[in-house]
C-alpha positions as CSV (number, residue, x, y, z in Angstrom):
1,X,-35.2,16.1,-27.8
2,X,-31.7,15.7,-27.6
3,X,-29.5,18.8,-27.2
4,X,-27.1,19.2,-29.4
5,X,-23.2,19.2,-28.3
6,X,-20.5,21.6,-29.7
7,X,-16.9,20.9,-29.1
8,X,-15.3,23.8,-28.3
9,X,-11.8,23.6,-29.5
10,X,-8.8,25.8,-29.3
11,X,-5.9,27.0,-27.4
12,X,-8.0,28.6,-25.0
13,X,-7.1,25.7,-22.4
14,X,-3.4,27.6,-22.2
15,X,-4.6,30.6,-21.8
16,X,-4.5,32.3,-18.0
17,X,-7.8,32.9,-17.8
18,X,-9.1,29.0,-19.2
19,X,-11.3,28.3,-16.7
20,X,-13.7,31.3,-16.8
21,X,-13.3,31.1,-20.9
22,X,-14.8,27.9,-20.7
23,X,-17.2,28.6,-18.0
24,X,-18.4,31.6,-20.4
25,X,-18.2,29.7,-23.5
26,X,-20.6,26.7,-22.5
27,X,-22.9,29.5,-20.7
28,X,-23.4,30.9,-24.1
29,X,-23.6,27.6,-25.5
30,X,-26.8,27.0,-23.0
31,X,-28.3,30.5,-24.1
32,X,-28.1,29.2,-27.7
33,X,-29.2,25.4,-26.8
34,X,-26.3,23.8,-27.0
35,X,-24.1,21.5,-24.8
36,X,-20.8,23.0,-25.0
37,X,-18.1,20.2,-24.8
38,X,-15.0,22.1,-23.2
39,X,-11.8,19.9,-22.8
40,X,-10.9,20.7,-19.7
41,X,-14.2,19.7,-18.5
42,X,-12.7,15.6,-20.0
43,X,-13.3,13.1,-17.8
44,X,-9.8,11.8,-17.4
45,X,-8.9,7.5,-17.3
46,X,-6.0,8.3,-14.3
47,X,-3.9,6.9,-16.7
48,X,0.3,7.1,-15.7
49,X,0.6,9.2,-18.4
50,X,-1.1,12.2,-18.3
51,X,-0.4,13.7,-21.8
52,X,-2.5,10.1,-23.3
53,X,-5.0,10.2,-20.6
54,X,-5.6,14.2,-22.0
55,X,-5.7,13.0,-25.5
56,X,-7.8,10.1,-24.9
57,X,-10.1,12.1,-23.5
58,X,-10.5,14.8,-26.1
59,X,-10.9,12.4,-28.6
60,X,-13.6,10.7,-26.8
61,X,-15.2,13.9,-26.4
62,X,-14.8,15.1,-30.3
63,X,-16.5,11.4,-30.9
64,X,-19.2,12.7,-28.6
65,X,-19.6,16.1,-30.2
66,X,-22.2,16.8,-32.8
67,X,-20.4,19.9,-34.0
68,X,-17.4,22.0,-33.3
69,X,-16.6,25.7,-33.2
70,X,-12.8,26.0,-33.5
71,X,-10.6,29.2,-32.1
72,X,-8.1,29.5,-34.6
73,X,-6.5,32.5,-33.5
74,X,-2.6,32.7,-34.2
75,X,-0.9,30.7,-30.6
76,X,2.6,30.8,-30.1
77,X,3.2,32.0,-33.6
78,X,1.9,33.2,-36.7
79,X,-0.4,30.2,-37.2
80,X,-3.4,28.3,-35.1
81,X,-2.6,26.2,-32.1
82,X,-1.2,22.4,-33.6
83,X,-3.7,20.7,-31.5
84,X,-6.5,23.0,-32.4
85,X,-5.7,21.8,-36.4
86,X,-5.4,18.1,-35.6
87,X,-8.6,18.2,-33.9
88,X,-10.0,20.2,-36.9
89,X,-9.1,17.5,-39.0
90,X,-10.5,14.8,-36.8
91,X,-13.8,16.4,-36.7
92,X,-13.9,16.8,-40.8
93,X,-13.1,13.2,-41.0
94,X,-15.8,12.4,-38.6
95,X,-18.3,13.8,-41.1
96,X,-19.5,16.1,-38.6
97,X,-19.3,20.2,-39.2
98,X,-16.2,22.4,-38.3
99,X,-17.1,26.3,-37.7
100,X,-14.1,28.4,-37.1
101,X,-13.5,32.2,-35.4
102,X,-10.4,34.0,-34.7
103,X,-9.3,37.3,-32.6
104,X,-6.8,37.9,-35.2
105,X,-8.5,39.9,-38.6
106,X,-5.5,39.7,-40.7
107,X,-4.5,36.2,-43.5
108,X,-2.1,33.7,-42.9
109,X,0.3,35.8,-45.1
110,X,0.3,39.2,-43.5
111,X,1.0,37.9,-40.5
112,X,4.3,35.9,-41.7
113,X,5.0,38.2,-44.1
114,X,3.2,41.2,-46.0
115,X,6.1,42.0,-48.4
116,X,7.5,38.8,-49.9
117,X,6.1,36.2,-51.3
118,X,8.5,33.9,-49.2
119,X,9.6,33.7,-45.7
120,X,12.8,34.2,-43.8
121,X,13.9,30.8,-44.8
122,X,12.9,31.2,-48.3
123,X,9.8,29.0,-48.2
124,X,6.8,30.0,-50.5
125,X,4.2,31.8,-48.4
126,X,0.7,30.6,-49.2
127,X,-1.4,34.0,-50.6
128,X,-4.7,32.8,-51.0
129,X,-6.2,35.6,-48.5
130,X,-7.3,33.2,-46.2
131,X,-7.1,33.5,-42.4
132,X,-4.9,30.2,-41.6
133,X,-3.4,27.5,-44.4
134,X,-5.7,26.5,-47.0
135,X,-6.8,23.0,-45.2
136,X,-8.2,24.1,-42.6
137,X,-9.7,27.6,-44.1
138,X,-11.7,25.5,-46.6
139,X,-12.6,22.7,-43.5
140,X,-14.6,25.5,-42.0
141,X,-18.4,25.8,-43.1
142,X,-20.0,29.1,-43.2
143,X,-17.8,32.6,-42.8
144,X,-15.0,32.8,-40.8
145,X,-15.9,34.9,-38.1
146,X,-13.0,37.3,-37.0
147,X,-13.7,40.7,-37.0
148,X,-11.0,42.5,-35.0
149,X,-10.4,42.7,-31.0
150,X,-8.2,45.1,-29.2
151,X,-4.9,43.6,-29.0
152,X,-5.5,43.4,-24.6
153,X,-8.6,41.6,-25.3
154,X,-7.4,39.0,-27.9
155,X,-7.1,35.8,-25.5
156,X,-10.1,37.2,-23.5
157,X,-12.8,38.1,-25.9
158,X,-16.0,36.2,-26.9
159,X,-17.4,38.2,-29.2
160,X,-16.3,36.2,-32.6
161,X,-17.7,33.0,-30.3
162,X,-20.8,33.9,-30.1
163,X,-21.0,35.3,-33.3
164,X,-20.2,31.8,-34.4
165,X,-22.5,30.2,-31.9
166,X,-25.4,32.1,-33.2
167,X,-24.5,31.7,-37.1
168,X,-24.1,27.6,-36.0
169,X,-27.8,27.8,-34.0
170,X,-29.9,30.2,-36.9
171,X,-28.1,27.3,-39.4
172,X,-28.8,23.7,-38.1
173,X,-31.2,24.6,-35.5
């Protein structure tokens, strides 16, 4: 029997601790029965260009994947890491299933703005009570898990992982 693999996406791979995250995160994935696919685990080409040697990789990796479990947690700003989303969106188009967590318990609107229904530039602020734009809320299956960490904890914490992890095993598997 084959075991399935989860790619583990998410901006955890900039975070100053991404080595033990993802030594932690495919742990759990093994306690669970999964393969966890963590990208800086890729196999790189050596490629001159390390940027498209990275991205080549990932992708080959997300082909490789049976599922994902994405960290959408706000990075760098009030939304989810850029890469995180494209991946997201690769994933969906693959057919396969997207399963999404974030460290951050508040929508996409309270944390741009609570009290307007625009921004500082004047741009319409999505209010749909979701956790991240609309696209990639509703390319998440199951509940978003993201009950609230303490704020010192919010790059280091597993917790909405594995509740993912074990929503994603009691579910396919």
């Amino acid at each position: 029997m084959l075991i399935p693999r989860i790619y583990l996406a998410g901006p955890d791979v900039f975070y100053p601790e991404a080595i033990s995250i993802g030594r932690q995160k495919r742990l759990l994935c093994d306690r669970y029965g999964f393969e966890g696919l963590y990208p800086l685990d890729n196999e790189l080409d050596g490629s001159d260009n390390p940027s498209t040697a990275i991205y080549l990789g990932n992708i080959a990796m997300l082909r490789k994947a049976d599922l994902m479990i994405a960290n959408i947690t706000p990075f760098r700003g009030s939304g989810m890491d850029p890469g995180t989303a494209f991946e997201v969106g690769f994933c969906k188009a693959l057919g396969k299933p997207v399963y999404l967590y974030s460290n951050d318990p508040h929508t996409h609107k309270e944390r741009i703005n609570p009290d307007s229904p625009v921004d500082e530039d004047g741009c319409t602020i999505e209010d749909f009570r979701l956790a991240e734009n609309l696209m990639i809320a509703h390319a998440g299956e199951g509940p978003l898990f993201n009950r609230a960490v303490e704020a010192a904890d919010r790059l280091r914490s597993l917790e909405n992982f594995e509740a993912a992890l074990a929503f994603v095993a009691r579910k396919h598997f």
